[in-house]
N, C-alpha and C positions, 0 to 999 in steps of 0.2 A: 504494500500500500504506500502510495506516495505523501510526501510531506505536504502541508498545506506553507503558504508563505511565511505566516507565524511560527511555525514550526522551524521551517529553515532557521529564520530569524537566532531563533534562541539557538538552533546547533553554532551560526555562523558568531556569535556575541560570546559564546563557552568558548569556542577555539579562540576566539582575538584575544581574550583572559588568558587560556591556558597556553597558548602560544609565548605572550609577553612573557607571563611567569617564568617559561621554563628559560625563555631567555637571561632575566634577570637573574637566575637562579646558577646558571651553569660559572658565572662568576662569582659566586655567594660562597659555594661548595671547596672548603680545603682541608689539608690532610691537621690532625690534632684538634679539630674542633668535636663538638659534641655533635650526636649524632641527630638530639631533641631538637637542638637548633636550627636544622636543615628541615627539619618536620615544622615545629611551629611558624616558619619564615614562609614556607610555602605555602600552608595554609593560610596565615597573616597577609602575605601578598595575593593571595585569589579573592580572600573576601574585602580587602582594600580596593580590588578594582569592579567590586557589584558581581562576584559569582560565590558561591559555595563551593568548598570541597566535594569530589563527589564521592570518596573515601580518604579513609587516615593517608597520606603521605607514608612512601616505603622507601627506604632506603637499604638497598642490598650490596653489601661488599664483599668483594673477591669471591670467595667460592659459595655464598648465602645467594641462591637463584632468585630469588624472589618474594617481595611482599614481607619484610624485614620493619616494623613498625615501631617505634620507639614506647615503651611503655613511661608512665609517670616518671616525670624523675631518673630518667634513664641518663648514667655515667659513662654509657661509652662513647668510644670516640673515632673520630674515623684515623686508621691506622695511616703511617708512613708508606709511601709508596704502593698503596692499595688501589684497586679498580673502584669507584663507586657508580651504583645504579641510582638515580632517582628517580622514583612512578610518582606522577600525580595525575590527577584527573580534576574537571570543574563540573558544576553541574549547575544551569539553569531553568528553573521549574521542572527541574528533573529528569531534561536533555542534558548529556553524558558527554563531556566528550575526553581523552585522555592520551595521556603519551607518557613518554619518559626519553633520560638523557643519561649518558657515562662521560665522568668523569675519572680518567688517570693520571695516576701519577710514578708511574712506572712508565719506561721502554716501551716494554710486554705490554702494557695493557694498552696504552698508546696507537700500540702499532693495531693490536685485535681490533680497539674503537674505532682507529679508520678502516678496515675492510668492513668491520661491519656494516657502517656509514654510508660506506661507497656500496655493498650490497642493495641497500636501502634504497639508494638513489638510485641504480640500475631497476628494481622493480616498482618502483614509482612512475619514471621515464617511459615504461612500458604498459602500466595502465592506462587502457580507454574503453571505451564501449562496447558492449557487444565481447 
């Protein structure tokens, strides 16, 4: 079923939030900081720009796949030379929309994030219709 224009609306208003975000964010993200602080900034910058989270903020590093949440009060820290993942999502009246970004700080993980990057952009380039 197709969207109605309002509907677009709110998908296309969640991506310009969650697009910005992850922008501002991928400069935010460094090795020794706490892990809650990557969490509560992402969510503090979505709902500063008029969207909701549309779950917790995950941050996954190095060999933790995914969906790594910060509980209350959580002490840890993002390690030296570690890979980090960060998932977030926004949501407007409860249109979804979501990504995530890696940042390294290693060589190794460096190098993995741009193939993957460039995969990305290889199968992006190649969708259209039909």
């Amino acid at each position: 079923m197709p969207f109605d224009r309002e509907e677009l609306e709110k998908f296309r208003r969640s991506g310009r939030i969650l697009r910005e975000t992850r922008e501002e964010m991928r400069s935010f993200v460094h090795e020794d900081m706490l892990i809650i602080d990557v969490c509560e900034k992402v969510e503090s910058t979505i709902r500063s720009k008029g969207g909701k989270p549309a779950f917790p903020c995950n941050v996954s590093i190095n060999e933790v796949a995914a969906h790594y949440t910060s509980p209350p009060n959580d002490k840890a820290l993002i390690p030296e030379g570690s890979t980090v993942k960060v998932d977030l999502g926004v949501q407007i009246d409860g249109y979804v929309t979501d990504t995530a970004f890696t940042v390294a700080f290693s060589y190794e993980g460096q190098s993995m994030t741009k193939t993957a990057e460039s995969a990305l952009r290889a199968v992006i380039d190649n969708i259209h219709d039909d």
